[in-house]
TIVO-2410 file (N, C-alpha, C; in nm, 3 decimals):
# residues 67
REC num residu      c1      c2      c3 atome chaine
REC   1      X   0.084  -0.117   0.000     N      A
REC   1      X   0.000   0.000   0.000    CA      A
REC   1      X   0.089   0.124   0.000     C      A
REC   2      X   0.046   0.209  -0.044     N      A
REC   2      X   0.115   0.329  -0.106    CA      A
REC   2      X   0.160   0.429   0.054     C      A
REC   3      X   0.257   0.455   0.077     N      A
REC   3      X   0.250   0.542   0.193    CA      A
REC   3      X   0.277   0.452   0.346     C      A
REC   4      X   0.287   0.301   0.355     N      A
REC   4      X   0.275   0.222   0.416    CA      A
REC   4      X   0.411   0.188   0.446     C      A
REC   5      X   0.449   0.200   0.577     N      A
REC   5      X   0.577   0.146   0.605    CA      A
REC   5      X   0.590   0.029   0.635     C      A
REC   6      X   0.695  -0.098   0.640     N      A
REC   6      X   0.678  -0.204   0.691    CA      A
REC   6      X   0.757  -0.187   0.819     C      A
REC   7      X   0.749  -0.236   0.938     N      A
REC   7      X   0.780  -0.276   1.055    CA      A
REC   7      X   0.848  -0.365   1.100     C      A
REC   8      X   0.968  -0.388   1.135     N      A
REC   8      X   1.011  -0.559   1.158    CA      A
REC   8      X   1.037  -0.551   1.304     C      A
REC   9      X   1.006  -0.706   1.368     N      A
REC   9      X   1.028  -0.696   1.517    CA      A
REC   9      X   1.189  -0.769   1.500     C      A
REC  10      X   1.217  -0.778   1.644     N      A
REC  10      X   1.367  -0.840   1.656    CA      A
REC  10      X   1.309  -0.966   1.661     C      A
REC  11      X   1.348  -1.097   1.685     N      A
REC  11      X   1.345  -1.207   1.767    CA      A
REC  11      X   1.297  -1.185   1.904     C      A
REC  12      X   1.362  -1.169   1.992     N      A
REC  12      X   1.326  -1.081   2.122    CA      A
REC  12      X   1.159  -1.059   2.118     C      A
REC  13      X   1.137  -0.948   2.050     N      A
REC  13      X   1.052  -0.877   2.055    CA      A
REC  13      X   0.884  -0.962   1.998     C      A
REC  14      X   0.937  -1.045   1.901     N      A
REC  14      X   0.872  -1.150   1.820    CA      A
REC  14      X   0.836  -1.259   1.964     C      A
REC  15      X   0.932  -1.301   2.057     N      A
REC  15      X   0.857  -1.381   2.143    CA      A
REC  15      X   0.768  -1.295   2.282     C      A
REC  16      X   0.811  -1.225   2.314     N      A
REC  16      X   0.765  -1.095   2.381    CA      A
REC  16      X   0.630  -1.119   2.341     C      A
REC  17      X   0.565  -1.077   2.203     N      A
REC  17      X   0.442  -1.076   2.178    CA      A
REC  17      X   0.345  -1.208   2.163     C      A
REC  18      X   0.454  -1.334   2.118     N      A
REC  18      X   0.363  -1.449   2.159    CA      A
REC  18      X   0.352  -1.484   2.309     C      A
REC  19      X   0.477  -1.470   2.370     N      A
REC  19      X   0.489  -1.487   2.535    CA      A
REC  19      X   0.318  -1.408   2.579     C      A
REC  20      X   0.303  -1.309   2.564     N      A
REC  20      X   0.194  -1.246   2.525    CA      A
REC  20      X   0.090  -1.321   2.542     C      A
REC  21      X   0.059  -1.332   2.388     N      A
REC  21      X  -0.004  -1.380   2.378    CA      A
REC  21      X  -0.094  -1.569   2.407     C      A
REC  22      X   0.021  -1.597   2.483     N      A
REC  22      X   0.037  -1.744   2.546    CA      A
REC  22      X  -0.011  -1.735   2.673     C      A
REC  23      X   0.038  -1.601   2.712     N      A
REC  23      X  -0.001  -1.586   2.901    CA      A
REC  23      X  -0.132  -1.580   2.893     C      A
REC  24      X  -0.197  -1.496   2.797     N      A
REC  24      X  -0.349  -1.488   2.835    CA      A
REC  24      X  -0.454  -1.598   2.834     C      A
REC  25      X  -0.393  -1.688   2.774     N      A
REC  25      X  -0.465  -1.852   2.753    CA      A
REC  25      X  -0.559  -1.805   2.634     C      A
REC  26      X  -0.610  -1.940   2.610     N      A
REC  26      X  -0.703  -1.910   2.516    CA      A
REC  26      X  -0.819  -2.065   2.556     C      A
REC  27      X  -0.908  -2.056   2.520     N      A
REC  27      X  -1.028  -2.119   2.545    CA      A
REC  27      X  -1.023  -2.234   2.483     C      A
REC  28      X  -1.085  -2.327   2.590     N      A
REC  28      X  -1.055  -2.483   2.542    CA      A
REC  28      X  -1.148  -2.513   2.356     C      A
REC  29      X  -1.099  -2.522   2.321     N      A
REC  29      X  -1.141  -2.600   2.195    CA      A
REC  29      X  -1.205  -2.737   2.167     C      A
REC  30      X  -1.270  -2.834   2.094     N      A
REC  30      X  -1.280  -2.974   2.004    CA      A
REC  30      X  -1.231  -2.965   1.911     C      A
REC  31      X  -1.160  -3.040   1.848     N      A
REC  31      X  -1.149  -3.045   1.718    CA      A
REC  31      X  -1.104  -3.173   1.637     C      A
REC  32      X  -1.147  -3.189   1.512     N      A
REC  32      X  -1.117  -3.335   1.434    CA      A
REC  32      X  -1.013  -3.356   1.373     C      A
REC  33      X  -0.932  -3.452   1.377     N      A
REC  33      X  -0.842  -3.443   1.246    CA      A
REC  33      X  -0.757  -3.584   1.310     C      A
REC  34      X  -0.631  -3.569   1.222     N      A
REC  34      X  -0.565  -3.742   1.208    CA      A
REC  34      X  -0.460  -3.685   1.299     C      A
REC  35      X  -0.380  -3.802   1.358     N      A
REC  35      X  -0.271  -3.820   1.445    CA      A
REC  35      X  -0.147  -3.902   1.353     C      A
REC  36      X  -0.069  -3.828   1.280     N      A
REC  36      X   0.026  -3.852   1.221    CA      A
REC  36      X   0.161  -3.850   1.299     C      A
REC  37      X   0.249  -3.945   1.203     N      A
REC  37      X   0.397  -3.955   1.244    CA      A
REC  37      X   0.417  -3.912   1.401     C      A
REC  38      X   0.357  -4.009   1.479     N      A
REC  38      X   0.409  -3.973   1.672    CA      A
REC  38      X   0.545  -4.052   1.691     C      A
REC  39      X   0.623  -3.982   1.748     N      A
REC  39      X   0.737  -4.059   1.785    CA      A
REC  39      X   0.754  -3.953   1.923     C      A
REC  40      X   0.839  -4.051   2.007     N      A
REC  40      X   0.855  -4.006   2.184    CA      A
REC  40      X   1.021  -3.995   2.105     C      A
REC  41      X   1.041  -3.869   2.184     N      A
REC  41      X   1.247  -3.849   2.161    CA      A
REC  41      X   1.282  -3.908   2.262     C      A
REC  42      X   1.391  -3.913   2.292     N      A
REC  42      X   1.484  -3.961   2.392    CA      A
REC  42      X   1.482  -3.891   2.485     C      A
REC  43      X   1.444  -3.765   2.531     N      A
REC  43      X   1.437  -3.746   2.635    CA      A
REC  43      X   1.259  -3.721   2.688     C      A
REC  44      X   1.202  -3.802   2.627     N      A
REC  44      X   1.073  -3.852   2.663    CA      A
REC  44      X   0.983  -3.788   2.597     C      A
REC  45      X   1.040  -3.642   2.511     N      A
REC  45      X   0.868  -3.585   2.476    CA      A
REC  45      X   0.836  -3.603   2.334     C      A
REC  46      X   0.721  -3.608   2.325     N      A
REC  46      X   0.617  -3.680   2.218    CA      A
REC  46      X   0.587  -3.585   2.140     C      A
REC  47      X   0.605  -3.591   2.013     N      A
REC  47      X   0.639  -3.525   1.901    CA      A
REC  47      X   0.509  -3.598   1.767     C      A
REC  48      X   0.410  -3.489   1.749     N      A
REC  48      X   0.343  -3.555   1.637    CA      A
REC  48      X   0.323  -3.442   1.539     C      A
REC  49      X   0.219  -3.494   1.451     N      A
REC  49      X   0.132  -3.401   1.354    CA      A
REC  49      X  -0.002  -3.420   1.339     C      A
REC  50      X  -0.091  -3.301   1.367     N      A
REC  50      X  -0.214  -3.310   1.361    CA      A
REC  50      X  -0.244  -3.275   1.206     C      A
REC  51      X  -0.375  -3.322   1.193     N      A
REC  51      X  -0.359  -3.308   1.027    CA      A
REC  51      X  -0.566  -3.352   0.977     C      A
REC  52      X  -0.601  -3.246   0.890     N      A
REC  52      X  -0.662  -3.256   0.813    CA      A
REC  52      X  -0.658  -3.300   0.666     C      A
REC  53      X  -0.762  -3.251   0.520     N      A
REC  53      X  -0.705  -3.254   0.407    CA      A
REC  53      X  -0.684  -3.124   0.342     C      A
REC  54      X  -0.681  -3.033   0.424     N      A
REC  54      X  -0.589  -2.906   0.409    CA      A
REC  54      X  -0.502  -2.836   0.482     C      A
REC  55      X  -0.464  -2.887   0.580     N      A
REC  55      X  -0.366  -2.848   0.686    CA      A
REC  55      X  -0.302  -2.917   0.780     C      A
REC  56      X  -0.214  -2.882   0.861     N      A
REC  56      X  -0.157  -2.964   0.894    CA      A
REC  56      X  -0.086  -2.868   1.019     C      A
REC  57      X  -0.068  -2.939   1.147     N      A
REC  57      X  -0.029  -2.868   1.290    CA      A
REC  57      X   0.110  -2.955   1.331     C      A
REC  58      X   0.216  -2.927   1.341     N      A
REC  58      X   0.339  -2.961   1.418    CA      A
REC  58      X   0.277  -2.988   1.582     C      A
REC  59      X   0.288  -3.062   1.633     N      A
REC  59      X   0.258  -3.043   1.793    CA      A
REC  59      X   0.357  -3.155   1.881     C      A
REC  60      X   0.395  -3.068   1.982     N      A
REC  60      X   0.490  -3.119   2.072    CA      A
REC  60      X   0.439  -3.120   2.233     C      A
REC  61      X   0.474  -3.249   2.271     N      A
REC  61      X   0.358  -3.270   2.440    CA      A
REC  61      X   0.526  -3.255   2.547     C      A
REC  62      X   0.515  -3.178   2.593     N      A
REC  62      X   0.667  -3.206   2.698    CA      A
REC  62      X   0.630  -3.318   2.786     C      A
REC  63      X   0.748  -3.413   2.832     N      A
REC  63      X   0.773  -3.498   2.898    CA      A
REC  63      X   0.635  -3.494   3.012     C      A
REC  64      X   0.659  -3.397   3.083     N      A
REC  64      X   0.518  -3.400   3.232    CA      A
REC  64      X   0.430  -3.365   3.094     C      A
REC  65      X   0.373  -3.317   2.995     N      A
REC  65      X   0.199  -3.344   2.974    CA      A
REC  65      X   0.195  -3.497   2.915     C      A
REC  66      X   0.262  -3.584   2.889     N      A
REC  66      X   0.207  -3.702   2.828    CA      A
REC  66      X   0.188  -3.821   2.945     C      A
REC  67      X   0.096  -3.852   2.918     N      A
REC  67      X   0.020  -3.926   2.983    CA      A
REC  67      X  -0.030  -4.063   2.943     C      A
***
């Protein structure tokens, strides 16, 4: 856009605003989809992919949430 500056954050500043946005929680959800490629690392935490047929979520459970 004409007149429009762009903005860049640092790193720093980039977790600052998710830290942010992480503290405030956000509201429990449902949701559907497949449980792809799970593997536990070596130092115990469980590593998958959530997944529809248009998207797809990285998700990581630390050692204390898996159950």
């Amino acid at each position: 856009m004409a007149g429009q500056q762009n903005t860049f954050l640092t790193v720093t500043q980039l977790n600052q605003v998710l830290q942010g946005v992480l503290d405030k929680g956000a509201p429990a959800v449902n949701f559907r989809g497949e449980i792809s490629e799970i593997r536990v690392g070596p130092t115990g935490h469980l590593y998958l992919t959530l997944k529809d047929e248009s998207a797809q979520i990285a998700v990581v459970m630390w050692k204390g949430q898996v159950s």
